[in-house]
GULO-634346 format. One record per atom (N, C-alpha, C): x, y, z. Coordinates in pm, whole numbers, plus 50000, padded with zeros to 5 digits. Example, Ala and Ser with C-alpha at 12.3 -4.5 7.8 and 13.67 -1.06 7.14 Angstrom:
BEGIN
513194943150780 512304955050780 513204967050780 512854977550708 513674989450714 512905000350787 
***
This chain:
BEGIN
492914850949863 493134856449729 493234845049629 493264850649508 493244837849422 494274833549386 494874820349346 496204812149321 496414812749200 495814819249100 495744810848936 496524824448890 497404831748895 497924835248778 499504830548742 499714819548671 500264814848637 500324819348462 500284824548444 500384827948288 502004832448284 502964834148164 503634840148094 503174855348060 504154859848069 504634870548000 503544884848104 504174883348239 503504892648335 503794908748351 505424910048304 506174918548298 505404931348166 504854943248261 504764950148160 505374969248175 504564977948101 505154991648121 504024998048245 504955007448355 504405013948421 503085017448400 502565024848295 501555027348229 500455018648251 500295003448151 499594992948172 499524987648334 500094985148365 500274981048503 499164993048599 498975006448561 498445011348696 497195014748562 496905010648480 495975011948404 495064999348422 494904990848479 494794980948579 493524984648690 493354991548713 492955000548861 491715010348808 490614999448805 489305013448763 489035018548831 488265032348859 487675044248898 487045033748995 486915035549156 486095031349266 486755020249343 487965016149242 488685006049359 489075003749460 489464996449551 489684994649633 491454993349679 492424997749671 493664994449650 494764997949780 495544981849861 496224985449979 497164992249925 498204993549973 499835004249911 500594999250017 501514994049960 502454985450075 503544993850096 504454990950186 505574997150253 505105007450397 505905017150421 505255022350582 505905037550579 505055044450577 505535058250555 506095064450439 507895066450460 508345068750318 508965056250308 509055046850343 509565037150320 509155021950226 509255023350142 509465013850015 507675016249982 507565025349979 506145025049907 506065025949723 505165022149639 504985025449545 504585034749437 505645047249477 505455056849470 505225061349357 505735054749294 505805058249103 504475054549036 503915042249083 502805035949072 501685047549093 501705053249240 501005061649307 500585077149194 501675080549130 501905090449079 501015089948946 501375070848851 501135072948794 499225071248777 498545070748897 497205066448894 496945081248896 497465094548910 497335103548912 497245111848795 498215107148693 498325109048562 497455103648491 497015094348534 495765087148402 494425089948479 494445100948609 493445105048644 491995094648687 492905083448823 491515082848864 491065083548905 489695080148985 488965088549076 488235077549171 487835084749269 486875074549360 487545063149405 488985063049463 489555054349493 489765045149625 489615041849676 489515031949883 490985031949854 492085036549956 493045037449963 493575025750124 493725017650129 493775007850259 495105006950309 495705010950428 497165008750458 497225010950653 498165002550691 498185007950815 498845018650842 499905024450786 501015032850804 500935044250731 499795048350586 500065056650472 500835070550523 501465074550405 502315094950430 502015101450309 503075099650224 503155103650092 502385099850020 501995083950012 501515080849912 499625087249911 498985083950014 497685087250034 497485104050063 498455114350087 498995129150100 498745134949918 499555126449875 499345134149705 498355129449644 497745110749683 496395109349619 495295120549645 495585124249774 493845131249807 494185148449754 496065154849777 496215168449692 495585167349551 495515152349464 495045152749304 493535149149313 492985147249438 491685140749402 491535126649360 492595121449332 492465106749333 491625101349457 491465100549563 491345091349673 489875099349700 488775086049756 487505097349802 487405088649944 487905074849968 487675069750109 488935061550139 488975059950278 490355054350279 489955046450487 490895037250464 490385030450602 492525029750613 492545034950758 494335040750772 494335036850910 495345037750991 495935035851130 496425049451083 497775049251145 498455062451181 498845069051053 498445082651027 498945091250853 499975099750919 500815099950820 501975111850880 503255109550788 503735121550750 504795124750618 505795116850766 506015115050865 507065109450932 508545116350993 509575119851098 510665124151060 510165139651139 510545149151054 510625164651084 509315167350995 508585159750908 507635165950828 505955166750895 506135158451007 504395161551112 503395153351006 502515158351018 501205153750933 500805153050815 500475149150761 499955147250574 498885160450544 499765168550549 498585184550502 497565179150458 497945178650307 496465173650183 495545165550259 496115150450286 495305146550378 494155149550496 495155160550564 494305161450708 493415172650645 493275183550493 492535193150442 490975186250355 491345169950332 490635162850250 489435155950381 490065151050508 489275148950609 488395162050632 488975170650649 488455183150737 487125190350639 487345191050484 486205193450395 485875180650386 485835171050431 484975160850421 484665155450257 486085157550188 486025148950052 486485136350069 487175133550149 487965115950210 486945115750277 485925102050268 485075094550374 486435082650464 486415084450602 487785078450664 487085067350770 488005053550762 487195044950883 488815040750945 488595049151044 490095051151116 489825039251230 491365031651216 491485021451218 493295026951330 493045015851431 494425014051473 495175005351396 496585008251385 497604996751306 497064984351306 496414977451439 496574966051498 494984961251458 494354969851409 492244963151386 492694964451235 493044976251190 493464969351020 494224958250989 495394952851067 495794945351039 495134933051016 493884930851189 493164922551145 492154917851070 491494931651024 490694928350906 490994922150778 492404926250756 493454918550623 493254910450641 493714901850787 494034891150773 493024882150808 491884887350878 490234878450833 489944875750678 490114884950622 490444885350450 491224874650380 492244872350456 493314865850461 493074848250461 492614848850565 492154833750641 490964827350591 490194836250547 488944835950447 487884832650527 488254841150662 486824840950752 486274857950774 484974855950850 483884869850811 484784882650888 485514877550998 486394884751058 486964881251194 487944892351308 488954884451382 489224893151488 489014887951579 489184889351728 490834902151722 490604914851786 491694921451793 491524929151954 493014926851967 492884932152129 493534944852135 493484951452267 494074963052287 493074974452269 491594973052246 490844983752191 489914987752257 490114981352414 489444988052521 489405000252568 488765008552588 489245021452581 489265032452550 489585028052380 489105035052259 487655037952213 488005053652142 486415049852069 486105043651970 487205038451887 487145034451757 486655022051745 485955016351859 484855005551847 483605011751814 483225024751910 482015027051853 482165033451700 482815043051724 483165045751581 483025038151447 483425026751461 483155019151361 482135007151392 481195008051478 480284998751479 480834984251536 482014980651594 482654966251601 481944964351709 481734946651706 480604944551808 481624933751949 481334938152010 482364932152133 481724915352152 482504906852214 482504894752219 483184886352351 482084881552424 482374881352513 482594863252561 483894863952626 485054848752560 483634835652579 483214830152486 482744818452482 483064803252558 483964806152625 484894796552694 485134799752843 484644807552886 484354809553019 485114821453059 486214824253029 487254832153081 486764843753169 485784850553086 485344864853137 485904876653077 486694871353008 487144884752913 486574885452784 487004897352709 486044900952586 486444906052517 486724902452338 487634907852259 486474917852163 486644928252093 486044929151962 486334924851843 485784920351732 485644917651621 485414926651509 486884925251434 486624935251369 486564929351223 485394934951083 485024927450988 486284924050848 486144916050837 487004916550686 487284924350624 488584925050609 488834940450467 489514935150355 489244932450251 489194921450097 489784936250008 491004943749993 491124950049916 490954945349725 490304950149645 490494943649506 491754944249464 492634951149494 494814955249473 495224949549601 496264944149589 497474948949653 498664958149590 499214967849604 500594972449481 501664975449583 502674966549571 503544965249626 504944970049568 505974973549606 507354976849598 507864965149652 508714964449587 509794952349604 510934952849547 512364945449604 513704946449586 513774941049452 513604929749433 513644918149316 512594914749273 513034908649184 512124904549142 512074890648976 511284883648964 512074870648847 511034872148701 511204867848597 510374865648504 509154862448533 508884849748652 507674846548681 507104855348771 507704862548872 506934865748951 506804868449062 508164858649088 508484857149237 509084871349257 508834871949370 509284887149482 510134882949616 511044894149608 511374895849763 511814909849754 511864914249933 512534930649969 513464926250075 514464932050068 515294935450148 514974945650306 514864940150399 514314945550518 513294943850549 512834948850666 511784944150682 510474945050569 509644935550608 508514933250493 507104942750480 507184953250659 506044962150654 504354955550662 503624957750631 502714950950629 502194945450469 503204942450429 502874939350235 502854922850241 503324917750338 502744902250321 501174901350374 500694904450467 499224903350497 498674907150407 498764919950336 498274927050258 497824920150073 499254915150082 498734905950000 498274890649937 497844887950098 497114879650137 495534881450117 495874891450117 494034895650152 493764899450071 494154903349942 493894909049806 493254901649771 492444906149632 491604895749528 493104897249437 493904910149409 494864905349311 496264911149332 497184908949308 498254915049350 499324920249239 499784935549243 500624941449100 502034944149199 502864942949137 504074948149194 505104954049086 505844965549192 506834970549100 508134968649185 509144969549095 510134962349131 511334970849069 512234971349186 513504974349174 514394970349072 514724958649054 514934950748950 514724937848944 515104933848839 514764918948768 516384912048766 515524897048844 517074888048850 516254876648785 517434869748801 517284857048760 516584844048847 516054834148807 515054828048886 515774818548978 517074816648953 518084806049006 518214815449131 518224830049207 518444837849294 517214830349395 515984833449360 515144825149439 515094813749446 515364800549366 515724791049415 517134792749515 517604794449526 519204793249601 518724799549775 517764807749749 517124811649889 516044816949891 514754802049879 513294805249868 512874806550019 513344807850151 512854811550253 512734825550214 513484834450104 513254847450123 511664850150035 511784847949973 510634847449907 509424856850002 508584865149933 507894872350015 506754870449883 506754866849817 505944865449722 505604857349575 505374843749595 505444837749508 504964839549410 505354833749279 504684839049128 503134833849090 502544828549182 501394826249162 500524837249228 500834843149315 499984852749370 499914864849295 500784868649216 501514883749150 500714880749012 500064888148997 498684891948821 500224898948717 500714910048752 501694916448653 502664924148724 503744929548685 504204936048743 505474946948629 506154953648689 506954962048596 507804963848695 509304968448606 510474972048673 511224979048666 510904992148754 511525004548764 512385012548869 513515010648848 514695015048955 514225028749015 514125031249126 514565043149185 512655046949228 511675036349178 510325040949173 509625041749300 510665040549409 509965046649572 510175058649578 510805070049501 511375080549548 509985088749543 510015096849647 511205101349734 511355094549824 510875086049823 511285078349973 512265069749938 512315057250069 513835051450038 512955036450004 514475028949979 514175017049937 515495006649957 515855002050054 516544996050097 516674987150016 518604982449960 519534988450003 519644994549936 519265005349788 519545014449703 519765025449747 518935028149796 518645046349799 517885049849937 518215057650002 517235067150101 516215073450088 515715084650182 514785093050115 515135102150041 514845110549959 515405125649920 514895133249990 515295136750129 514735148950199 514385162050130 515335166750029 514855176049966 513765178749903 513725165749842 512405165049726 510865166049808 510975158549979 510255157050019 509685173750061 510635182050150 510715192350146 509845201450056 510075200349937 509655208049823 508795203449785 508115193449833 507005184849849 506045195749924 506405194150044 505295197650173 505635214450185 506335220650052 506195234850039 504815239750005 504235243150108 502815250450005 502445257849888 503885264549896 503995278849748 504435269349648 504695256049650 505025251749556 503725241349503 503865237649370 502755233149287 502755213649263 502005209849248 502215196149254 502435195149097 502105200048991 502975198148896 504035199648883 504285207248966 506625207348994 506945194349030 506065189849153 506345183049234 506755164849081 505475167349033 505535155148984 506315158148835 507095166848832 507775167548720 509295163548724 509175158948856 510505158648926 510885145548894 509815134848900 509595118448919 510815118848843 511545104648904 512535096748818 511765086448692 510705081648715 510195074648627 509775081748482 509415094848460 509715105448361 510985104648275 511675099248328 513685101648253 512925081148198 512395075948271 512335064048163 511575060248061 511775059247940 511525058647802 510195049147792 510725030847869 509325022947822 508865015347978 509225020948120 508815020748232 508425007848240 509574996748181 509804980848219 510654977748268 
***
């Protein structure tokens, strides 16, 4: 990914930030299930209506579930989909596969990961094991490789995946840029490794002396991060360690069928905020 955004003044409103994201992009979504995803973000690409979107994640639920209920999402490359918990499968989702409006290049956790991170390393792509077996070699065309070094064993190769986004959730966050989350990191460090650019939203805003005092935490330095905005409570319904949990309810009334996704999204906490910085 690229090193150069070093500019001032990155911090902007929810709005601008997912206004960012043209019609056909390509965009990962960090966090894992309901857990610290960018949900508000998610919502709001829904509101400014866009379309034709590559949705890339190993873990997606919610977030890639309400892109494809609005028509946002038309292809998406996933490992395991699932609302998670007591909620089973991503309805919208598995209704968007089944009419064949999501084009899908289903991917185990472990071959997406490595395509990121061929992306990552800035080679054509990367040896992933465990996929003997499966069909999802033929499925996706990966061409097997057989060890160059004598061994006798044989990995497949699976190709680069270069998302144009990363949009990440995160605990903190500084004037410049710098990021960190509390708990585990999910797959949002590879992820945004492999980006051409990276947006994040953020829990809140500290001070830059917090990351100096403990830059091993650091999950994201201010050179990698293009813009970002900072909005409390903007994983919900899911959780976001250490703030808040999921709202089971909301989720609930979510995956109600008799109920309408304009309820659903009338609910958002980011709605009660005025200039979504």
């Amino acid at each position: 990914m690229t090193s150069g955004f070093n500019q001032s003044g990155k911090q902007m409103a929810l709005t601008e930030l997912a206004a960012k994201i043209s019609d056909g992009s390509s965009v990962a979504l960090g966090g894992s299930f309901l857990h610290r995803g960018p949900f508000a973000f998610v919502r709001e690409l829904i509101r400014q209506q866009r379309r034709d979107l590559e949705i890339i994640k190993q873990s997606p639920g919610y977030d890639i579930d309400i892109l494809c209920r609005a028509g946002v999402a038309s292809r998406a490359r996933a490992g395991i989909v699932a609302m998670e918990g007591n909620f089973g499968l991503a309805p919208w989702y598995r209704k968007a596969i089944e009419r064949d409006e999501l084009k899908l290049e289903e991917h185990a956790c472990a071959s997406l990961t490595a395509g990121l991170r061929a992306a990552a390393f800035g080679v054509p792509f990367m040896p992933c094991g465990g996929l003997h077996g499966s069909d999802l070699p033929a499925l996706n065309n990966w061409t097997l490789l057989d060890d160059p070094y004598g061994s006798g064993a044989s990995t497949y190769l699976i190709p680069a995946v270069k998302p144009d986004f990363a949009v990440l959730q995160v605990s903190e966050i500084d004037r410049l840029g710098n990021a960190r989350v509390y708990g585990t990191a999910h797959w949002d460090r590879i992820m945004s490794r492999a980006a051409r650019t990276v947006l994040v939203v953020a829990e809140r805003l500290v001070e830059t002396a917090v990351f100096e005092d403990q830059p091993e935490a650091t999950l994201l330095p201010y050179f990698m991060v293009e813009a970002f905005t900072v909005l409390p409570g903007s994983a919900w319904p899911g959780s976001c360690t250490p703030y808040y949990d999921i709202d089971y309810p909301a989720v609930e009334r979510y995956m109600n069928k008799e109920g309408s996704l304009e309820a659903h999204m009338a609910e958002a906490p980011e709605l009660k905020e005025t200039l979504h910085v």
